[in-house]
N, C-alpha and C positions, 0 to 999 in steps of 0.2 A: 788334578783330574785331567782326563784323555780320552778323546773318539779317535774317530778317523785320522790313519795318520798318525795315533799317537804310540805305536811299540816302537817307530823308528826315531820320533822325537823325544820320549821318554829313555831311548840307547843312548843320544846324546847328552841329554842332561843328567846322569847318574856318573855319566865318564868323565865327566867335570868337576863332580865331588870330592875334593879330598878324604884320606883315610881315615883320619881321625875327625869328621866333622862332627860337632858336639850334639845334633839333637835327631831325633824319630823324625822316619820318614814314612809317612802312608799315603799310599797311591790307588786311587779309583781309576782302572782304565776299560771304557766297554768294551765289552769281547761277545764271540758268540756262544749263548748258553748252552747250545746243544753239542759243542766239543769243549773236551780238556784244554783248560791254556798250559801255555808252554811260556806265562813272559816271566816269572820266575828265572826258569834257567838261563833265556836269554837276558836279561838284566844282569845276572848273576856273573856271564862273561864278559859285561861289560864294566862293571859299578867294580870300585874298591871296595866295597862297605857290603856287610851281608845281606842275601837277603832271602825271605820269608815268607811263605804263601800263610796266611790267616787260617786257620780250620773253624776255629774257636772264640776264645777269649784268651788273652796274651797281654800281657804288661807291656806298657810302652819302654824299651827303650833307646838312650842316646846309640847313634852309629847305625841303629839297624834302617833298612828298610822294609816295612811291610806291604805283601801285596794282597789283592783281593781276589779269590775265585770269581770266574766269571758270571755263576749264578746266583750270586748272593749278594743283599746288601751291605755297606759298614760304616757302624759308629762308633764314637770316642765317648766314654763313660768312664769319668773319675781316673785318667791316665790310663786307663785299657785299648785296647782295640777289639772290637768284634762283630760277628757276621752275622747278618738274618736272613734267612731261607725266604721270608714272606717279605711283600709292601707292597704299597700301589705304586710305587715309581718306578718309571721307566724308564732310558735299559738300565741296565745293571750291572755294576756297583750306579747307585745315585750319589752323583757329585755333589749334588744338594745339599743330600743329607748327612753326609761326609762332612760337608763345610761346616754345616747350620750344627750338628755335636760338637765339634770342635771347637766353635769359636765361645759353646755357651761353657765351655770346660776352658780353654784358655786363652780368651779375651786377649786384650791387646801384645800377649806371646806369642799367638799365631801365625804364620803364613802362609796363605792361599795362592798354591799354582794352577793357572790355566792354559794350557797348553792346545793343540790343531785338535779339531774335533767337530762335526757338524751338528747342528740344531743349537739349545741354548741350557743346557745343565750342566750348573755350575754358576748361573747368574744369581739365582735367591743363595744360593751360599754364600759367594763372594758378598753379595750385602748385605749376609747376616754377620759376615767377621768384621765388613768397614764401621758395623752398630755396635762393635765389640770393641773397635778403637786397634784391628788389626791389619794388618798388611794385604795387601793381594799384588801379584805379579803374575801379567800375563806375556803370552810368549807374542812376538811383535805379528798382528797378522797379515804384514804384508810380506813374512817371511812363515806363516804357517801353511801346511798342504791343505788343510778344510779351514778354514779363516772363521767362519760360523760361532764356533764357541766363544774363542777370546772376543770375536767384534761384538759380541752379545750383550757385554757387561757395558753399563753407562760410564760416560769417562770420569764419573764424580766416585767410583767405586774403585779406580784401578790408579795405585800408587806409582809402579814401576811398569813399563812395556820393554820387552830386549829380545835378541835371537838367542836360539836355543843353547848358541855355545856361551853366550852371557851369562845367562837364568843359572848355574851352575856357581861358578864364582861368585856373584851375587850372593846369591843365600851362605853360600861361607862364610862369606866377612861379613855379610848380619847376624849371624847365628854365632859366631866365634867373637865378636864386639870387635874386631878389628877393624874395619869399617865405622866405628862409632866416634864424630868425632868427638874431641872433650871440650868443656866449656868454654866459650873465649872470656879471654885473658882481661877482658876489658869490655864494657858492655857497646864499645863504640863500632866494632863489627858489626855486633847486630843492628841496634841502631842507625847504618848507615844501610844497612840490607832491606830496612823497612822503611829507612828515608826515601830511599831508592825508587820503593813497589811504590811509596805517598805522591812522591812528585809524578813519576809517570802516570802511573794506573786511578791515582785521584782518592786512594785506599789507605785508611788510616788504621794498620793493624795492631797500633802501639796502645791500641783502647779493646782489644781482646785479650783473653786470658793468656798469661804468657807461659804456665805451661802446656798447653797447649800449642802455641806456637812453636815454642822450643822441641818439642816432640815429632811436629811436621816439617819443621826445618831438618832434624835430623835426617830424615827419610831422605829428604831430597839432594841432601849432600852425599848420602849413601848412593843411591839413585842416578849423579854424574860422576860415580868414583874419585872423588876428591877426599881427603882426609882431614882439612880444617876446616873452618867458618872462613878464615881469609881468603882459602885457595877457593873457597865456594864463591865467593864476591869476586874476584875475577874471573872464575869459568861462566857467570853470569854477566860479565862487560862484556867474553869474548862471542857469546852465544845468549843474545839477547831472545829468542823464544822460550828460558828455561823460566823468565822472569814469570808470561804466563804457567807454566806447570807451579810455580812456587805457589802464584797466585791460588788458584786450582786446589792444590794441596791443601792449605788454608783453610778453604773454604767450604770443604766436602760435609756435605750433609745430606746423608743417606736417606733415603724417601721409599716409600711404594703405594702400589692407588689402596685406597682406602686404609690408609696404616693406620693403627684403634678402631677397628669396624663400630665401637660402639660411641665412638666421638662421634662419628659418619650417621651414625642411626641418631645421637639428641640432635645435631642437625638439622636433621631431615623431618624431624617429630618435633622440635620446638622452636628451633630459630628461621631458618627457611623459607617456614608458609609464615610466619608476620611479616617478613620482609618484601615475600613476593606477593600480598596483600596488600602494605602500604605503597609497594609501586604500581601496582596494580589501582588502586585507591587516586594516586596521588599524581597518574598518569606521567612519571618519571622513570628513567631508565635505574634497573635495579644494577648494582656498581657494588663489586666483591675484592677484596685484597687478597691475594697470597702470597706472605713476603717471606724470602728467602725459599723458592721454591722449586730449588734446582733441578732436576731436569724433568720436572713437570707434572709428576705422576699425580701429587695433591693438589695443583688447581684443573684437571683434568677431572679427578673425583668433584669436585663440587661442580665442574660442568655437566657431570652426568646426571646427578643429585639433581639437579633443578632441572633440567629436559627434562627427566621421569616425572616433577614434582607439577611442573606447566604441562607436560603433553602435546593436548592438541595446541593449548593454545604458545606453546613455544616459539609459534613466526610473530603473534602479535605481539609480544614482547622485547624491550631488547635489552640485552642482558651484557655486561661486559664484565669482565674477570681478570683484573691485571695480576699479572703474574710476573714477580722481581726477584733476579740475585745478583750476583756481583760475577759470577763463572759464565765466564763468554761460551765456552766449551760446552760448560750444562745447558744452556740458554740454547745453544745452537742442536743440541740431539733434541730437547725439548720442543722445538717449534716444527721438528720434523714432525713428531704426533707418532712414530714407530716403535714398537716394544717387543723382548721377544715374548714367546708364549710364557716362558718360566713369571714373567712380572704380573703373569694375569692369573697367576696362581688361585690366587684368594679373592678374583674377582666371579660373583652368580654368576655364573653361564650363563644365563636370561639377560645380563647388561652388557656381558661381549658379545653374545649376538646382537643386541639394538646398538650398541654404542661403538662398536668394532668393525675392521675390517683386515681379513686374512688375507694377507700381500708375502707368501714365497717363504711360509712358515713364519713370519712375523707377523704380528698385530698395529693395523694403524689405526688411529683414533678418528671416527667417519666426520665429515664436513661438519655437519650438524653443531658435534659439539666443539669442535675447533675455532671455529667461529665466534665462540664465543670468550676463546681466551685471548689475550695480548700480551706477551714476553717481552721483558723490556729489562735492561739494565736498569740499578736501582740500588743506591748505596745508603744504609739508614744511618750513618754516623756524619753525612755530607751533604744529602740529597733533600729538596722539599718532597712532602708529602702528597699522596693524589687526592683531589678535593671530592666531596659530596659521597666518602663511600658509607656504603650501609654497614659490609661488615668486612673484617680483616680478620685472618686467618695464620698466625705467626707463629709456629711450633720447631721445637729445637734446634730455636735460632741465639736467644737470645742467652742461654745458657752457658755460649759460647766469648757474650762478650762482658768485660771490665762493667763495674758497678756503675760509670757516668756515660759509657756509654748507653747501656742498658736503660737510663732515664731516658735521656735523649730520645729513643726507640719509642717507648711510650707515650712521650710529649708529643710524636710525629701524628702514633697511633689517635693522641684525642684530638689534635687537630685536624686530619683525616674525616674521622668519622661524622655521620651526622647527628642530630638530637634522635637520643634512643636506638644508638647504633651497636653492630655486636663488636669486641672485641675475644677474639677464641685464642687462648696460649695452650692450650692441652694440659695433660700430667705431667709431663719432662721441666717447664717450664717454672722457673723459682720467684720471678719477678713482682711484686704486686703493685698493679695500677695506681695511679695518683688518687686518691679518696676521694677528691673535690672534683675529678672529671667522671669517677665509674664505680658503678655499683655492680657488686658479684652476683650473678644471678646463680651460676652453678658453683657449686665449690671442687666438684670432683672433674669438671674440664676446666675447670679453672677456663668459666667462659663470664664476661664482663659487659655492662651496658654504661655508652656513655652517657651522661646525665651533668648538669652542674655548667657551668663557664667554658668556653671552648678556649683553650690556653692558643698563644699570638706562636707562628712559625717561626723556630729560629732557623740562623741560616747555618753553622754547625759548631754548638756549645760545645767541645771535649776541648780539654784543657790540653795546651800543647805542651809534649815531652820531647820538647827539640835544645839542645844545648841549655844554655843559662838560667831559660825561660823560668819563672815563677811558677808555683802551682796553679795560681790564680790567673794567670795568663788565657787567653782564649785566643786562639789560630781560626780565622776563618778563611776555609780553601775557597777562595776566588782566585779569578786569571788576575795577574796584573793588569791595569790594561791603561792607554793611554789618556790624557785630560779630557781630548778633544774627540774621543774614541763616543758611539754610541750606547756604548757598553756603560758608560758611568751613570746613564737612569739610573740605576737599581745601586744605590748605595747602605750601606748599615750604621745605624748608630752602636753607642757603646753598648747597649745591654746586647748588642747582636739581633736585633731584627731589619727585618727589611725595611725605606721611608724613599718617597719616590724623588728624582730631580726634577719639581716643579716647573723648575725653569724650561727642560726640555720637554718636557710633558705637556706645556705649552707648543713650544713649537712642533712637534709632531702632529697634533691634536689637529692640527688646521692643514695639514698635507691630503692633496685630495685622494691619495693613495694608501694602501695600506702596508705599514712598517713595524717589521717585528725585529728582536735583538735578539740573541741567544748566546750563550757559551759553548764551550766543548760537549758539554752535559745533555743540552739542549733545554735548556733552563730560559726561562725567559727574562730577561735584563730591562728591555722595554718596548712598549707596545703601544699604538695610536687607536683611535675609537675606530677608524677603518677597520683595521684589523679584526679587532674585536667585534664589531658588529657583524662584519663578513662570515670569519670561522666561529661565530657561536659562542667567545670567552666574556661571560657577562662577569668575572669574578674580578680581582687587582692582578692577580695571576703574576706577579713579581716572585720568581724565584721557583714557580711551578716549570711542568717537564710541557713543552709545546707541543709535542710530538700527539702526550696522549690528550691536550685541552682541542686540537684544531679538528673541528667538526668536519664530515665531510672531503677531506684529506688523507688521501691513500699512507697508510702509515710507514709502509714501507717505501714507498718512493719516496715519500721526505725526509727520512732516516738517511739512505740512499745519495741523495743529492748533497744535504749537509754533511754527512762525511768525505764525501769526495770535495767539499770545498775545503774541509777543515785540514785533508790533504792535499793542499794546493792544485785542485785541477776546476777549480772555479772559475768566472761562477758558470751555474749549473742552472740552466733553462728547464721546467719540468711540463709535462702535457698539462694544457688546458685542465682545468677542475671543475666540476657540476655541484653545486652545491644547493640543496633542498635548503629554502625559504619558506617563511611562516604564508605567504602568501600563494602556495602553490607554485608559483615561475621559480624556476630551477636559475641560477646567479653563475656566470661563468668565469672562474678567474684563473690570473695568467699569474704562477710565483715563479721568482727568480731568487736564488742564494749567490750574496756577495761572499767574500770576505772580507772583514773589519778590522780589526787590529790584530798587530800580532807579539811575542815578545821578544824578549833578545838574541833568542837560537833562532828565530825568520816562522814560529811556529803558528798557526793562529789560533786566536783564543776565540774570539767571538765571530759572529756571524749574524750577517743582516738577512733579511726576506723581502724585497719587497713583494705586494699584493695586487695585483691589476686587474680592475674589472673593465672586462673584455665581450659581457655580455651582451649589449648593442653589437659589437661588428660581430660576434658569433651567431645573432639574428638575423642581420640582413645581411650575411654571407647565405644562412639556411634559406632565405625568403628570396635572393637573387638565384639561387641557384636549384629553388624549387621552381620558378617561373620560367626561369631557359628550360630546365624539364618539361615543364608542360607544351611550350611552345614546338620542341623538337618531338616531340612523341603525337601532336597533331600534323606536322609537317610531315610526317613518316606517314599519318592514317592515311593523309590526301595521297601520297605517290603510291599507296600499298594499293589504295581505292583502284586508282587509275590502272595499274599495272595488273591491276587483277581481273577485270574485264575481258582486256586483248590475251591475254597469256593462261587464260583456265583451262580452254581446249588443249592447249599443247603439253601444258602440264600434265593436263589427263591421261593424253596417249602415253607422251614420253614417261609417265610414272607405271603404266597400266605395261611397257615394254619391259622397263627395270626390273619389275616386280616377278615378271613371267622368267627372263635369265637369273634372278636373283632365286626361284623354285627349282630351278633345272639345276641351277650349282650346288643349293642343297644337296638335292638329290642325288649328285654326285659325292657330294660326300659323304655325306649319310652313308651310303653304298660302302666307299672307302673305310669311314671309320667302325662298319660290321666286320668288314675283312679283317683291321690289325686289330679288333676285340676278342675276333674269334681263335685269332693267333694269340694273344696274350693269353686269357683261358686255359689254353693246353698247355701254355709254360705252367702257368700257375698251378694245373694239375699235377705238371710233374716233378714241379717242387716239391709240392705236399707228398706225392708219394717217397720223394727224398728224405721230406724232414721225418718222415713215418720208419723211415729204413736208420737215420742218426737216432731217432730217439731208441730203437731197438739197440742199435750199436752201444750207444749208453747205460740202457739198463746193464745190459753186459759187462762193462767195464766197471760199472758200479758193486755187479756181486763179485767181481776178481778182485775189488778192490779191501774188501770188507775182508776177504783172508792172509795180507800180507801190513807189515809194520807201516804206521804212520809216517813217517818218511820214505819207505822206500817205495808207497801205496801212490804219495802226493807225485814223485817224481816219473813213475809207469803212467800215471793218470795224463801227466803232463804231455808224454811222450807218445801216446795214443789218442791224445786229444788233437797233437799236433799233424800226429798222420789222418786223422780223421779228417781234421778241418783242410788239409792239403788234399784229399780226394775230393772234398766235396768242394771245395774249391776249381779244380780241373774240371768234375762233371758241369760246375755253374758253369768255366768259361766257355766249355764246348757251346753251352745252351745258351752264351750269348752272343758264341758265334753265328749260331745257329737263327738266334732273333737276327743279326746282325743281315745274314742272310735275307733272312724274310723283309725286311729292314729295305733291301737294296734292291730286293724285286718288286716291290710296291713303287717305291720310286722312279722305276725303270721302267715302269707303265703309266705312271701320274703324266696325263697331257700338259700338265703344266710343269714350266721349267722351274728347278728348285735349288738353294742357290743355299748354302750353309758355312758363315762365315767367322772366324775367332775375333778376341776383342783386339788383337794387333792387324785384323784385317784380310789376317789371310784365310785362304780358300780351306776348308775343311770337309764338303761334299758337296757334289753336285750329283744332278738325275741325267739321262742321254736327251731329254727335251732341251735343259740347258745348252748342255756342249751342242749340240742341230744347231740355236739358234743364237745361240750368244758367245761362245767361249772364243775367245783367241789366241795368239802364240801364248800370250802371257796366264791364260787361265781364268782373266776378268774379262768385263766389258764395258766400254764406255757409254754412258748412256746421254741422251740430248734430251732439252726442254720441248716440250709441243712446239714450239718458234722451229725448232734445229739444231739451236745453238749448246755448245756443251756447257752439261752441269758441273758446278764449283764442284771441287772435292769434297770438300764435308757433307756437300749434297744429294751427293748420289747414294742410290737405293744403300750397296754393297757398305758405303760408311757409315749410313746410321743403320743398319742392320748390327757392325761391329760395334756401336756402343748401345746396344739394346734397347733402341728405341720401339714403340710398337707404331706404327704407321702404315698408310696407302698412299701412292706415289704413281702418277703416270707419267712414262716418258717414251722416247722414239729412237729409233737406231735407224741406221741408216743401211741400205741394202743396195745389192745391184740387180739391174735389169728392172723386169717388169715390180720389183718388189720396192723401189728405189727406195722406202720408208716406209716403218710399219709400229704403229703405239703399241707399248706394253703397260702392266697394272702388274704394279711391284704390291707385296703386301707383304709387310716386315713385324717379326714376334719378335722377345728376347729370350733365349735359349743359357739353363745354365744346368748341365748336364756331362757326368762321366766325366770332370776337370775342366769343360770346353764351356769357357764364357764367351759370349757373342749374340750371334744373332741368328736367323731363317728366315728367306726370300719365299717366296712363293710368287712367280713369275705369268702373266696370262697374257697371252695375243689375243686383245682388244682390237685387233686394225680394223677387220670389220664392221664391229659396232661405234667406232671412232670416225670411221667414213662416213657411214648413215647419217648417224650426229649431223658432221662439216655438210653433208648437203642438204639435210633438214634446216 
């Protein structure tokens, strides 16, 4: 699919196909419905391969290309192609609906092109095929002429991005399986491919379904044109961002807002208002999971869900919405809150307008309900769980992974939740809850209430599939870290949970400050009652995320700060923090991030905090420095007092003199600026009588044109456009000689000198008041301070005129005879007009009311 831009990028990508390529090609490109297209024949001189305007209905097939009339829709039915006269989408062909046939006809055999084109059709396609388990390749848009369409799609939707001489081979060797590469030879490729994404990225992909895997590996080795798994592992050592795109790849799970409208409706009708009753009830913050929720569309629907469902009272409440995946990429389009119109497809119009905001033909998600989500990385085969939530929200996630990780998930889920908490998997989801933590409440959302023992956090059960290892072996991803390192608080016994270092638990405990440990993760290792009492963590909090337990704490700056330590540019000093206290007084602390230990590549693993309460000197800093206030603002009353007395009378005159030259220069220009109004007016008259003479010219050219061939119509048209617009071009410039004229007698009467300067300084026009009183050989003037003395360069009028400053300025020049020195009042605008960046002086002889002044 193709807008804007796209007959010349659709020439290039057909001329890249080879002749024999093995499969159907259909192309939606908008055109305009009210002429014949002609991209037929032009494709047809460009493409090896045949091709085909649609009338009808026509069998798909290999080799051909089919294209679409401009005013018709097209879809794919049972390997046909065909066209509809009617639909409500707009323009037309809809890329959409192009896709959305296609992919429900052949599923993970399809390929979706998106190629230069403005607005956003072609996005609900493209994520109707990635549902389908099919490809999508867009053309790269920082090499498209309308970039709009392709940047439209989320990057959890788009397998491949390449220029347009790419997109062509590419699909060859997908389409022809030459490109495909074959199994490795031994499973320690792979193996070492996913040891790889473990150790760095912290990602244990060897507990997902591996055909699955194996399926998005292939893509991506197609994707850097590489032919093996091997050669793939080292185009991955030599070009370490591909490791995120694998990551990425992996991961894709297609979303949109309210995807099952009628999950959204038992929600909203049965789970919802108990929840936002019992925190309403229980005067606790109501706390929602969305786990795995790439780039944000479903915990954005449940933010909107509860706005509608609270209303007014949605300030008294506070609502927090964690929202996790593992795709940095998803995470980061998501927290933008921007969508285009295509993904609000299927949302009421009554909740884009409350809940939306139209930004440049896209949709952003308004303040309101953004506030109430928080994005966060979040790995459920690694990671602890977030405490105290009500409900968790996990849909075609879990589907995705290996039977032991898939418990794990679960066990996370009941230690999560609180008593009588929801867990919601949808339809998709195959898993069923541990018995003794949940009872089904629905069967057809397969929605869950926990009830029963709240199972102990492990830190990450999946059995490790690394070399010799046993089945029964258990890998727990921790940092190494050193003996004597802060980090060994938080150790694990054999069963894998967490048990605290007593020892040091002690010695923290009595440090009058407050000291937190974390890892990579940002996980907590260990923590003093400082801490805990300061930022609100009443729980053991061993193994929990710090970022989202610390009350009060900008989350983004502390994200912020710890990674930049964790990137050696530590430590990292952050602004004072205000932190709301049960008692009213707001608590002001000062945190700093060390770095702790690190391992044998110099990397670091953990990371310190310390906590400083800094509220005393943040008080009697405010409380000294409200008092000098006070003091300085009475010492000011007493000299205003005094000053005011002897100096009212002359204020009076001298403001009563001002105010009388300040009426009379109106006045003048008032006067002045009727004059160039009245001169502008008659241009503008005889413009319009111009444009009234092109438009007749037009119609004219319009009915010659309707009697001669399409091309040799376009090119007369072109050639009479061109004389056209070259006349009325010459009659403009006469008329702005003309202004130009008018232009230079007005100035040539203005009593005041006028002084028009470019941004390198030089002279660009002056009025004959100037040249009388200022001009010299060189065409400037030097000007002097009220003292005499001359002003610095940068400070004279004529150089901040040239860098567009707006200003008033008075200064003196120096004369002979009776005039030996005379003030002028420079008044300087910034000018950006006809190419000419700079400035305009507007110059006045003051000498006279300068003297009065000196002897007053």
């Amino acid at each position: 699919g193709s807008s804007a831009g796209g007959i010349e990028a659709l020439g290039t990508l057909v001329a890249g196909l080879p002749a024999d390529f093995p499969a159907p090609i259909v192309i939606a490109q908008h055109l305009d419905p009210n002429h014949q297209s002609h991209l037929a024949e032009i494709l047809g001189r460009k493409s090896p391969l045949p091709v085909r305007t649609v009338d009808d209905t026509e069998a798909l097939e290999h080799g051909v290309i089919f294209v679409v009339p401009s005013n018709r829709h097209v879809e794919i039915t049972d390997h046909h192609v065909g066209v509809l006269a009617n639909g409500p989408e707009r323009p037309k062909p809809s890329v959409d609906r192009l896709l959305i046939t296609a992919a429900a006809v052949f599923g993970e055999r399809l390929i979706a092109v998106i190629l230069t084109g403005s607005g956003s059709d072609g996005t609900a396609g493209a994520r109707a095929v990635k549902e389908a388990d099919g490809m999508v390749i867009i053309q790269d848009p920082d090499t498209a002429a309308y970039p709009s369409m392709p940047r439209s799609l989320a990057p959890t939707t788009v397998d491949i991005a390449a220029s347009l001489e790419q997109i062509g081979p590419i699909l060859a060797d997908i389409v022809s399986g030459q490109s495909a590469p074959p199994d490795p030879t031994t499973d320690d490729t792979l193996r070492d491919i996913l040891d790889g994404v473990h150790t760095r990225r912290g990602i244990d992909f060897s507990t997902y379904k591996q055909q699955t895997i194996m399926r998005r590996l292939r893509r991506r080795v197609t994707a850097v044109g590489v032919s093996t798994f091997d050669d793939y592992r080292a185009y991955m050592a030599e070009h370490p961002e591909e490791e995120q795109r694998l990551v990425s790849s992996f991961l894709i799970n297609v979303t949109r807002f309210f995807r099952d409208a009628t999950l959204f409706d038992h929600l909203r009708e049965q789970v919802l208002p108990k929840l936002i009753t019992s925190a309403r009830e229980g005067g606790h913050e109501l706390r929602l999971w969305s786990a795995g929720c790439a780039t944000g569309e479903e915990a954005y629907s449940l933010a909107i869900l509860i706005a509608d469902l609270l209303g007014n009272e949605r300030e008294a409440m506070d609502v927090r919405i964690f929202a996790t995946d593992l795709d940095e990429d998803a995470l980061a389009f998501a927290r933008r809150g921007t969508y285009p119109a295509a993904a609000l497809e299927n949302v009421p119009s009554e909740l884009v307008e409350r809940h939306f905001i139209r930004q440049d033909g896209d949709y952003q998600v308004n303040k309101g309900v953004r506030s109430m989500v928080l994005f966060g990385h979040h790995d459920l085969g690694q990671r602890p769980s977030f405490p105290n939530i009500d409900m968790v929200l996990c849909r075609n996630v879990l589907i995705y992974f290996a039977q032991e990780l898939q418990l794990r998930a679960i066990q996370l889920f009941a230690h999560a939740l609180n008593d009588g908490g929801y867990l919601v998997l949808g339809k998709s989801e195959t898993p069923r809850p541990m018995a003794d933590s949940f009872t089904q409440v629905d069967r057809t959302f397969r929605v869950f209430r926990r009830d029963g023992p709240r199972p102990r956090l492990p830190i990450a059960q999946i059995p490790a599939r690394r070399g010799n290892a046993s089945s029964g072996d258990v890998q727990h991803v921790r940092p190494a870290s050193n003996r004597n390192d802060l980090a060994g608080h938080a150790q694990s016994t054999a069963d894998g949970f967490y048990q605290p270092n007593h020892r040091l638990e002690h010695r923290l405990r009595a440090l009058p400050f407050g000291l937190v440990v974390i890892d990579r993760r940002y996980d907590i290792q260990a923590i003093n009652n400082a801490a805990r009492s300061w930022l609100g963590i009443h729980s053991i909090a061993l193994g929990e995320d710090f970022i989202h337990l610390a009350e009060g704490v900008s989350s983004s700056s502390l994200r912020s700060a710890i990674n930049a330590v964790i990137h050696g540019d530590g430590p990292v000093h952050l602004d004072a923090e205000t932190i709301d206290t049960t008692t009213g007084d707001p608590r002001h602390l000062a945190l700093t991030c060390y770095p702790d230990s690190m391992n044998d590549e110099g990397i670091v693993e953990t990371v310190v905090i310390s906590i400083v309460d800094i509220t005393t000197v943040i008080n009697d800093r405010q409380d000294r420095g409200e008092d000098l206030g006070r003091l300085q603002d009475e010492n000011i009353r007493l000299k205003e007092s005094t000053a005011r007395l002897g100096d009212a009378n002359r204020h009076l005159l001298r403001a009563n003199q001002e105010l009388t030259d300040a009426v009379e220069d109106l006045d003048e220009q008032t006067d002045t600026l009727r004059v160039a109004n009245e001169s502008l007016q008659v241009g503008t008259e005889e413009i319009e009588t111009l444009n009234e003479e092109l438009q007749s010219t037009n119609e004219e050219l319009e009915t010659l044109n309707e009697e001669t061939q399409a091309t040799v119509e376009e090119l007369n048209a072109a050639n009479d456009d061109l004389e056209t617009k070259t006349v009325a071009l010459r009659e403009l410039a006469e008329r702005h000689a003309t202004g130009q004229s008018h232009l230079s007698a007005i100035l040539a009467n203005m009593g005041d000198a006028v002084l028009v300067v470019a941004r390198d300084g030089s002279v660009v026009r002056t009025n004959l008041a100037y040249d009388e009183w200022l001009r010299d050989d060189d065409g400037v003037f030097l000007p002097l301070d009220e003292q005499g003395n001359p002003l610095p360069p940068h400070a004279t009028p004529q150089h901040r005129a040239a860098r567009g400053e707006t200003f008033q300025q008075v200064f003196t020049m120096t004369g002979e005879g009776d005039d030996a020195r005379r003030w002028f009042e420079a008044t300087g605008r910034p000018v950006n007009t006809d190419g000419i960046e700079g400035g305009v002086l507007v110059i006045r002889d003051i000498t006279d009311r300068s003297l009065r002044l000196l002897q007053n």
